[in-house]
C-alpha positions in Angstrom: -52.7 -7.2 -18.0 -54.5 -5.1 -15.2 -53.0 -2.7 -13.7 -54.2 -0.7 -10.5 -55.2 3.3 -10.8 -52.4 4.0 -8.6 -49.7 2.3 -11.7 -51.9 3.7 -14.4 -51.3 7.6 -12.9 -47.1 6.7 -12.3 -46.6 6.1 -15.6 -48.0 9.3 -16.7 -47.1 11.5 -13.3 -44.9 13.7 -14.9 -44.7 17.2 -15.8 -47.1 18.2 -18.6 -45.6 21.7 -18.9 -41.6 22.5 -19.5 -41.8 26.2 -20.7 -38.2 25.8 -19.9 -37.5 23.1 -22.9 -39.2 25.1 -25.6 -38.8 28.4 -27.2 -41.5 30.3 -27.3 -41.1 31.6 -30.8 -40.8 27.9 -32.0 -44.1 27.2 -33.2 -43.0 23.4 -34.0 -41.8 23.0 -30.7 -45.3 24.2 -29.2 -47.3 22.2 -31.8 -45.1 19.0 -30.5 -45.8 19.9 -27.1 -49.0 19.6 -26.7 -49.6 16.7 -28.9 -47.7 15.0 -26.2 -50.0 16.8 -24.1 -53.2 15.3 -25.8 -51.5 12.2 -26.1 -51.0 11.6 -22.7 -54.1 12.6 -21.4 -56.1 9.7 -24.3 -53.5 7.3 -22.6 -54.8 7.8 -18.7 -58.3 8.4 -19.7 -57.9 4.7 -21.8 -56.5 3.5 -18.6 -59.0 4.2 -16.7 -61.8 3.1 -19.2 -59.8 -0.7 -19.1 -60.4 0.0 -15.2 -63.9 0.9 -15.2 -64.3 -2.3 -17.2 -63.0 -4.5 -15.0 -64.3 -3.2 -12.3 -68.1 -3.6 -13.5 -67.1 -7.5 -14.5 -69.3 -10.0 -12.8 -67.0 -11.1 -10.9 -65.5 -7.8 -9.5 -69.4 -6.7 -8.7 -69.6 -10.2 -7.3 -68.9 -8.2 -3.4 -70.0 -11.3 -1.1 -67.7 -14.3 -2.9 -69.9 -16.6 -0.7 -72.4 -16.5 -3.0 -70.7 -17.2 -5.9 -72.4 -20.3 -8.3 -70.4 -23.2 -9.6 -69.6 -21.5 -13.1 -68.9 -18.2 -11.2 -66.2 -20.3 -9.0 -64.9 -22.0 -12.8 -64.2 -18.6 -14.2 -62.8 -16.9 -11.6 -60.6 -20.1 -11.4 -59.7 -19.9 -15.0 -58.2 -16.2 -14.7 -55.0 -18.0 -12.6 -54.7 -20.2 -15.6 -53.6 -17.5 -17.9 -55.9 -16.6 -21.4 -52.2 -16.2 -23.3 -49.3 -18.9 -22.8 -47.3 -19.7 -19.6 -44.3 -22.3 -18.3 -43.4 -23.4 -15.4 -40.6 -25.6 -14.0 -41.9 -28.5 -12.2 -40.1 -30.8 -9.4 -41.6 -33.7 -9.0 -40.1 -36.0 -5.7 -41.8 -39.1 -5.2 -41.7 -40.9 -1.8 -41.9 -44.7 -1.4 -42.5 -46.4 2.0 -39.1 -46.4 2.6 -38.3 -43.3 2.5 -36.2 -43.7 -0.9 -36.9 -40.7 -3.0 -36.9 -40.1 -6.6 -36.6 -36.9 -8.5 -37.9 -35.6 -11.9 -37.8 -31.9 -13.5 -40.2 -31.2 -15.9 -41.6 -28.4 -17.5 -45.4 -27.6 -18.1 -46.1 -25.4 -21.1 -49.5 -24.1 -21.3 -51.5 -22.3 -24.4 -55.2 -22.2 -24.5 -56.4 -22.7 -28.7 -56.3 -19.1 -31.0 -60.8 -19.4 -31.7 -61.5 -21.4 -28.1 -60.9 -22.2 -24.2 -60.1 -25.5 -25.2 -57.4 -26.8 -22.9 -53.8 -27.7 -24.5 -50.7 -28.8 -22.0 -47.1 -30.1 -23.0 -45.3 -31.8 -20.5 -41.4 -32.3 -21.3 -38.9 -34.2 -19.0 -35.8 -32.3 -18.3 -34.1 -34.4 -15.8 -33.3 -37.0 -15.1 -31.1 -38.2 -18.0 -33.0 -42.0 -18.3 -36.0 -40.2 -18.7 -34.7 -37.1 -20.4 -36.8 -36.0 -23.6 -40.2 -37.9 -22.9 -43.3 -35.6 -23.4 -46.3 -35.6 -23.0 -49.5 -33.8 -24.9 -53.1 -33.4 -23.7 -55.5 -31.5 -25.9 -59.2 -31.1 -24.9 -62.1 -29.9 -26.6 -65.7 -29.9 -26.1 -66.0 -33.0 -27.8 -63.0 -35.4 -26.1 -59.5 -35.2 -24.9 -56.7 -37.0 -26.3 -53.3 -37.8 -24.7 -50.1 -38.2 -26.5 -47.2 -40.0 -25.1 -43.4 -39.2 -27.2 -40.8 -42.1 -25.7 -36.9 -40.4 -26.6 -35.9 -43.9 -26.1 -37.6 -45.5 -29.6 -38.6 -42.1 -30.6 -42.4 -42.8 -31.4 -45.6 -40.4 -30.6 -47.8 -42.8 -29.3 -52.0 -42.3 -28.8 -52.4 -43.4 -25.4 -56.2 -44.1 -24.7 -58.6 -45.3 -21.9 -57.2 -46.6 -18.3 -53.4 -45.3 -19.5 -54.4 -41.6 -18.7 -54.6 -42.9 -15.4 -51.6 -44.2 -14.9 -48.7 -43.0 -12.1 -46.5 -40.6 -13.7 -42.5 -41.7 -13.3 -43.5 -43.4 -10.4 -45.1 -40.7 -9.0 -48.8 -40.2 -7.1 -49.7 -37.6 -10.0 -51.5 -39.0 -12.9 -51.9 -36.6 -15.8 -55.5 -35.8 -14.7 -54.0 -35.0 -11.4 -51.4 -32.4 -13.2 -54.4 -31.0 -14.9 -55.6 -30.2 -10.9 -52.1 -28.3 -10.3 -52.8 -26.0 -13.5 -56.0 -25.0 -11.8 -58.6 -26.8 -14.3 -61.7 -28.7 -12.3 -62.2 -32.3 -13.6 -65.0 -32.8 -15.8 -68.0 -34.2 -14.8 -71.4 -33.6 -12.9 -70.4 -30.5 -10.4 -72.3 -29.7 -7.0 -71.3 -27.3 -4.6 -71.8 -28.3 -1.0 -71.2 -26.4 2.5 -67.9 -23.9 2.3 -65.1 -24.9 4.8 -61.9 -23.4 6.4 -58.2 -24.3 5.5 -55.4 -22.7 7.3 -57.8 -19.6 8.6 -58.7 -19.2 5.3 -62.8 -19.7 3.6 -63.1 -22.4 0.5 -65.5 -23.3 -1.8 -66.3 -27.2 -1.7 -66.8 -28.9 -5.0 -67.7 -32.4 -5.3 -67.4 -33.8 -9.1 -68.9 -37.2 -10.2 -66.1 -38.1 -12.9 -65.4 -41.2 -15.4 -63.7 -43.2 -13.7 -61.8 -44.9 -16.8 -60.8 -41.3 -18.2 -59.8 -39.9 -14.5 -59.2 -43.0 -12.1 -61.8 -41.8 -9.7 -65.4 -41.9 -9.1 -65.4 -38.7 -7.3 -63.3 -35.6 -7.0 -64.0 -33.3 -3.2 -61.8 -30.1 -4.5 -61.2 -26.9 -1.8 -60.8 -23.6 -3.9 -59.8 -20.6 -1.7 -62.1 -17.8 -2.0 -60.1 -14.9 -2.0 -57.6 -16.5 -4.5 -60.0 -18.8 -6.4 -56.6 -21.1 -6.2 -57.0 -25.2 -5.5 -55.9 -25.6 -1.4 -57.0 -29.5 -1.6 -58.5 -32.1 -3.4 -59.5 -35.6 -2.2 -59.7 -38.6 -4.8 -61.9 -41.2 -4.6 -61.6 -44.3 -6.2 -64.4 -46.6 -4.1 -66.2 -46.3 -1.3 -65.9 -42.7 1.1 -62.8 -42.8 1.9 -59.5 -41.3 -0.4 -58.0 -43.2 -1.8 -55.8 -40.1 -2.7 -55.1 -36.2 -1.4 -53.4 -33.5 -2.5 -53.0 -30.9 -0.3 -51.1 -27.1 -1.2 -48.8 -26.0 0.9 -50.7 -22.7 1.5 -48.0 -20.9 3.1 -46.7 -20.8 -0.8 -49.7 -19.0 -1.5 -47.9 -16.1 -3.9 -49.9 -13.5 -5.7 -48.5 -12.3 -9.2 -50.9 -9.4 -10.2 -53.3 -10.2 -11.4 -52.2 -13.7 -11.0 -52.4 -16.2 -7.9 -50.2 -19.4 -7.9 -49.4 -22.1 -5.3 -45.8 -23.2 -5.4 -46.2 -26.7 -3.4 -48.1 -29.7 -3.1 -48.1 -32.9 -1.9 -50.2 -35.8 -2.9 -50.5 -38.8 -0.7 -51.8 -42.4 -1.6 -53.3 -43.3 1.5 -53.6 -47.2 -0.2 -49.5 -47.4 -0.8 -48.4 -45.2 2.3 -46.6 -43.0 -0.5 -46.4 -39.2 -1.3 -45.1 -37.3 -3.7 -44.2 -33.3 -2.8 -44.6 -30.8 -6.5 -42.6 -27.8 -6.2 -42.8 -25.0 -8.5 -39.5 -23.7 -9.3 -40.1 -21.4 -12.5 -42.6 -19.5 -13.5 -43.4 -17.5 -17.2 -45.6 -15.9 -19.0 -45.0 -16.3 -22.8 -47.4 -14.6 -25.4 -45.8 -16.3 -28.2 -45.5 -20.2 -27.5 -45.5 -21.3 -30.6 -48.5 -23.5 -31.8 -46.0 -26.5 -33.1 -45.4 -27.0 -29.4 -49.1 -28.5 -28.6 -49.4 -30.4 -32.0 -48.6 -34.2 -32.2 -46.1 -33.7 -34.5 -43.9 -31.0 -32.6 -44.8 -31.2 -28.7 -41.6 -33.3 -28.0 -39.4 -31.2 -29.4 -37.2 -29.6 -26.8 -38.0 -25.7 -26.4 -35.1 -24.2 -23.5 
């Protein structure tokens, strides 16, 4: 994890000499002594070395973020995703045209592969008790992406292929390829970057992505990525023609930086075709080194993990 010059010198700000401590005569005391001496100066110097490092990155040299290109954008999007493991606790509340609402906890667990930055994401339904235990399981590679489905009530891992990955989850306005958007990962496809815009004060990269439709529901994908954050602000989804059919808009006032990290803890997509919304609130949040790889295999993704 980074860490600024300013925490890098308070760990090591204290004394380096404590006559007082040692006995002058002691020559294992002194030997001891200044091999903590030595030691501590290899630690600050390493410290700033890791620094120095990321501070000559391509992105950190990157000064005028305007100028960033489309891959430059990706990465910089990808550090908020997290090389190492995380979970977070989901609510999902879904809004009919009624007002009627519907809730459903889930949580998200997230663990790129050991040799690649190939995408893996388990989905697990905590509450509510119908719908308690169903998972879900998208792996991606290079190559294609596959979806798993695991229904608790007949207990079966099922393949799910073609227009399925498009459809509504729990009666939501998130699809799966829509939860993918919330985890900060740009939908594949053809990617141009067109005129930057403002959103809440703030400047934003515009992406526009020419997707499959059968494997995303929509032809084209107009995502907002804050500059300063290189976190998703918006994204509209169209289906046909130019208007959206869907958007999903963070609440940016949310907008919560965990060094080096940056998350959003709301959205809210709206189906402009049903007069429906659904609000996602982020309720948990982990980082977990050691996820264990039986949680994003088809054999042991369902399996409940507290």
């Amino acid at each position: 994890m980074e860490q600024s010059i300013q925490q890098v010198l308070a760990k090591y700000n204290k004394p380096l000499f404590a006559f007082s401590n040692y006995q002058q005569n002691n020559w294992l005391q002194l030997i001891l002594m200044f091999r903590e001496i030595a030691m501590r100066f290899k630690k600050v110097f390493l410290g700033f070395f890791i620094l120095g490092l990321a501070a000559t990155s391509p992105l950190a040299q990157a000064k005028d973020v305007a100028s960033r290109s489309i891959d430059d954008i990706r990465a910089c999007m990808r550090v908020n995703v997290y090389d190492r493991g995380s979970l977070r606790d989901f609510q999902i509340k879904a809004v009919d045209q009624e007002g009627k609402s519907n809730t459903v906890k889930v949580k998200v667990f997230w663990k790129p592969a050991k040799s690649s930055k190939d995408v893996r994401i388990t989905l697990q339904v905590i509450k509510p008790e119908t719908l308690a235990g169903t998972a879900y399981l998208l792996t991606r590679s290079k190559d294609e992406e596959q979806l798993y489905l695991y229904l608790s009530a007949i207990r079966r891992v099922k393949s799910v292929i073609g227009s399925e990955m498009t459809q509504k989850l729990f009666g939501s306005d998130f699809t799966f390829a829509d939860i993918k958007q919330v985890q900060g990962l740009i939908l594949d496809g053809n990617v141009q970057r067109v005129a930057d815009q403002q959103i809440s004060g703030r400047p934003v990269y515009v992406l526009e992505t020419q997707t499959d439709k059968e494997q995303t529901g929509y032809r084209m994908v107009r995502s907002y990525v804050d500059h300063e954050s290189c976190v998703l602000f918006k994204s509209e989804l169209f289906s046909e023609g130019e208007t959206p059919h869907k958007t999903m808009e963070a609440d940016v006032s949310t907008l919560l930086e965990v060094d080096p990290w940056w998350l959003i803890l709301s959205y809210r997509m709206t189906d402009h075709l049903t007069g429906t919304h659904t609000d996602l609130a982020l309720s948990e949040f982990y980082i977990h080194e050691r996820l264990p790889e039986s949680l994003f295999t088809p054999d042991g993704f369902y399996k409940n993990r507290e």
